[in-house]
C-alpha positions in Angstrom: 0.0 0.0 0.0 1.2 3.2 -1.2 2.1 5.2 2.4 -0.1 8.3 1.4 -3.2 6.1 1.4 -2.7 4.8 4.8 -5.1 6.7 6.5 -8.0 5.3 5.0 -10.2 3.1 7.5 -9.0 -0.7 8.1 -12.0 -2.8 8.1 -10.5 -5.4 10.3 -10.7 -3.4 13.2 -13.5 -3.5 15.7 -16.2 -0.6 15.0 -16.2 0.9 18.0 -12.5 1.4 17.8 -12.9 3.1 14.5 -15.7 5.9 16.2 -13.3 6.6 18.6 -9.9 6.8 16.3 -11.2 8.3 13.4 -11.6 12.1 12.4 -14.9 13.9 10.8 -14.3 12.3 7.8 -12.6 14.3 5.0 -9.8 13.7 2.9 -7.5 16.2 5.3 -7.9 14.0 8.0 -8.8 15.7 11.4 -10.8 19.0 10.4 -8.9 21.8 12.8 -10.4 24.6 10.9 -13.7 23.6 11.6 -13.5 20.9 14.4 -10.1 22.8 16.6 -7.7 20.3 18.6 -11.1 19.1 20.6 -11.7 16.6 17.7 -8.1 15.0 18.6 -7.8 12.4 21.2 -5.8 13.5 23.8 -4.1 10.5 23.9 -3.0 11.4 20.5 -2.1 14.8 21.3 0.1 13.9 24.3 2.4 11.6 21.8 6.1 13.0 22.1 7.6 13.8 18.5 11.7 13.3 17.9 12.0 14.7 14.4 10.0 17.0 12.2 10.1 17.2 8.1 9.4 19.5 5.5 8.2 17.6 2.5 6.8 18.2 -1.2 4.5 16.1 -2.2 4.0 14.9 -5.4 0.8 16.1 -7.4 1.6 15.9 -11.1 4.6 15.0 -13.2 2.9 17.1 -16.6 3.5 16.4 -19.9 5.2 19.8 -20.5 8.1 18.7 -17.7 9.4 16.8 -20.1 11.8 17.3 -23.0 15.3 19.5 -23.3 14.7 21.8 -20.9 13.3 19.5 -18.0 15.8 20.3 -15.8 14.3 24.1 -15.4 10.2 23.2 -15.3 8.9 22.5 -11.9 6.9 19.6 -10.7 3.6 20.3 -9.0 4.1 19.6 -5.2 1.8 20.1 -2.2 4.2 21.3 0.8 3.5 19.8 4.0 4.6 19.4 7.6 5.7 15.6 9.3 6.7 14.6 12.3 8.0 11.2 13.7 6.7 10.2 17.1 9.9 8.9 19.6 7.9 5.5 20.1 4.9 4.2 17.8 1.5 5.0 19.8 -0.9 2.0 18.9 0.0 1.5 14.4 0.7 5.4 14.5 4.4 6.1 14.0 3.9 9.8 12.7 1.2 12.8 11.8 1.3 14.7 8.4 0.3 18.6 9.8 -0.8 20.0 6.1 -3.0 23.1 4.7 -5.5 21.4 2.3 -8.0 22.6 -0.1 -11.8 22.4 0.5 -13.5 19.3 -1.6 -16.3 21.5 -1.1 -16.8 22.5 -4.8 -18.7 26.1 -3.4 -15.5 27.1 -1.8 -12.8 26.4 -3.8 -10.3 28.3 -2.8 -11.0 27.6 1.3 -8.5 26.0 3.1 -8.7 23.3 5.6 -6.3 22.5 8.0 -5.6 18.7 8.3 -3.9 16.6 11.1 -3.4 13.0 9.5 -2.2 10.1 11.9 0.4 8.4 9.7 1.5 4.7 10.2 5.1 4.7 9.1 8.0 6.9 9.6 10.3 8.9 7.6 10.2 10.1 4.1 6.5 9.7 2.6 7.1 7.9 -0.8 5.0 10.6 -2.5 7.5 13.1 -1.5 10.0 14.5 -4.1 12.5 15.8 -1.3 12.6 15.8 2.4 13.9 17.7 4.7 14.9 16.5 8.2 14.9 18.9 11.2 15.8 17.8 14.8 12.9 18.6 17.4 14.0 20.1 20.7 13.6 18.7 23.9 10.3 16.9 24.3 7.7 18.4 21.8 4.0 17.0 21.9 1.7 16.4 18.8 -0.2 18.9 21.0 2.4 21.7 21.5 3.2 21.8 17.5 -0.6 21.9 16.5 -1.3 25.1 19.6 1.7 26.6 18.2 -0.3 27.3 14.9 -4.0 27.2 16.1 -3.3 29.7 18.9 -2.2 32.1 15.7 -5.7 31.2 14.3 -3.6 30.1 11.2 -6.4 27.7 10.9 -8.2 29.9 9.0 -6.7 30.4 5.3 -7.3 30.4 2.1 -5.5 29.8 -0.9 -4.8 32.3 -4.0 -3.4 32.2 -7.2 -0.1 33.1 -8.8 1.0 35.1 -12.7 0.1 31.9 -14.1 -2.8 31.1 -12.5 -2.1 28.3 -10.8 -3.3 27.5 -6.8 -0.6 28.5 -4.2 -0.5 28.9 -0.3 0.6 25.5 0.7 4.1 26.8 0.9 3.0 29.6 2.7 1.1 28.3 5.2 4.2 26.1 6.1 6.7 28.9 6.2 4.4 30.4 8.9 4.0 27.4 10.9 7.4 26.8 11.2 8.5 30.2 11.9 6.1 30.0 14.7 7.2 26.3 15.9 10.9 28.0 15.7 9.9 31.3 17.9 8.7 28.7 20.6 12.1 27.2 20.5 10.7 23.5 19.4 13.1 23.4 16.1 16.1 25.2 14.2 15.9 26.0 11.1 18.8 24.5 10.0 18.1 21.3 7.7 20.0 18.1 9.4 19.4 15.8 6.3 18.0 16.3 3.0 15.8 12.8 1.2 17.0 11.5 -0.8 20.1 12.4 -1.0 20.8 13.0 -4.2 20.9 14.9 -6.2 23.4 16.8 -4.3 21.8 19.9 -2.6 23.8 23.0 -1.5 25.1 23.0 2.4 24.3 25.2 5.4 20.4 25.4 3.9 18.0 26.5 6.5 14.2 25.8 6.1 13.6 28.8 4.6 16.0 28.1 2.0 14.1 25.3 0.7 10.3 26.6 1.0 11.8 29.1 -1.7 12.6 26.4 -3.9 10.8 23.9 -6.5 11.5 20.9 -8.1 12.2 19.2 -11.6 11.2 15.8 -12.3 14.8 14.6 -11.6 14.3 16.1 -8.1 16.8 18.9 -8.5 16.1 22.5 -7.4 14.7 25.5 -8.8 14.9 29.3 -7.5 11.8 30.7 -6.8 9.6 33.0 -4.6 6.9 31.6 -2.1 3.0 32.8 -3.1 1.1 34.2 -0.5 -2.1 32.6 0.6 -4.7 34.6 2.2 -4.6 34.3 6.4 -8.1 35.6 7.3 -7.3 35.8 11.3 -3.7 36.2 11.4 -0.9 39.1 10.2 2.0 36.8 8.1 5.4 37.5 9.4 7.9 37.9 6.4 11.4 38.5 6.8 13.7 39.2 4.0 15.4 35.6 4.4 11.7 33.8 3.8 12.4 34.3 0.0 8.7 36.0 -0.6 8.2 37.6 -3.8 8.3 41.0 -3.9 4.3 41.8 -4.6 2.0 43.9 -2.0 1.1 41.1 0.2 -2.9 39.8 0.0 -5.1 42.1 1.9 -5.7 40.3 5.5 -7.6 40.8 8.7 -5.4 40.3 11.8 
């Protein structure tokens, strides 16, 4: 089974188990926009996390990134947040923290904030490049998700860029980790990069990366991070974020 479709129901289990385990059903997992941490166990939310990951997700591999000039075409990714529990709790060995588009097809451009229980650990296979950062001290499932849902980050919702394609995803993240780092649970500083090749440039910092995309062959392309739209909360941009140089979207803070 591919590790990205792991979070759909097992059958084999025993139905009460399955009222108790699993989120409002969506395809984001636990619904924090609309449900908040409440709809979390807090068994789940007490599970201590040893490493947390950056990762772009695989969406498309186009026609058009093909051919000659391959190696300058990006790949369509979905940025998301990982983290890898110290021990397994019950078949969970992970959650995938990641800013999701409504299925709704009346708000298409809404954003839902999805907390996925993961049952493996490490690089998702989906994912065109992983970054590795080392948590500090002993950080809860809990303490990363109240890090971004006391900011009311929750509430977002995606735009789109020159060539009129969706972006925030990479937004969204840049903000929650800048807001995981001002609480002293991570560094910025990437520990290990997978896979490992093709080779990437030392010293990279996560900001570094969330200002890059990919080619199918995984290498990296310069570019600038779209801006989302936070409807509750003022984005912080510094000029090492590697945001593009437009008048941010209009926001309420």
């Amino acid at each position: 089974m591919d590790q990205d479709q792991d979070q759909q129901l097992d059958v084999t289990v025993d139905q009460e188990e399955l009222r108790e385990w699993s989120p409002p059903l969506t395809d984001s997992g636990f619904n924090l926009t609309t449900h908040g941490l409440e709809c979390i166990p807090q068994e789940l939310l007490d599970v201590e996390c040893s490493k947390l990951y950056i990762e772009f997700l695989l969406q498309f591999m186009e026609p058009a990134t093909e051919g000659p000039d391959s190696d300058n075409i990006a790949v369509t990714t979905h940025t998301v947040l990982k983290a890898d529990f110290v021990t397994p709790h019950d078949q969970y060995k992970g959650v995938r923290i990641a800013m999701n588009l409504d299925t709704r097809d009346f708000y298409p451009e809404l954003g839902v904030l999805g907390v996925q229980f993961r049952t493996y650990s490490g690089k998702t296979t989906s994912s065109i490049r992983t970054f590795v950062f080392p948590l500090h001290g002993s950080v809860k499932v809990g303490q990363i998700l109240e890090a971004i849902t006391s900011k009311r980050m929750q509430h977002f919702s995606f735009d789109y860029d020159a060539n009129d394609k969706t972006c925030g995803c990479t937004d969204f993240v840049t903000q929650a980790f800048y807001q995981l780092q001002v609480r002293g649970y991570v560094s910025p500083q990437v520990e290990s990069i997978l896979p490992e090749e093709p080779q990437m440039p030392s010293g990279l910092t996560a900001y570094d990366i969330l200002s890059m995309a990919f080619n199918r062959q995984r290498g990296h392309i310069e570019r600038s991070i779209g801006r989302g739209k936070f409807l509750c909360y003022t984005r912080v941009e510094e000029p090492y974020m590697g945001y593009d140089d437009d008048t941010a979207s209009m926001e309420v803070d």
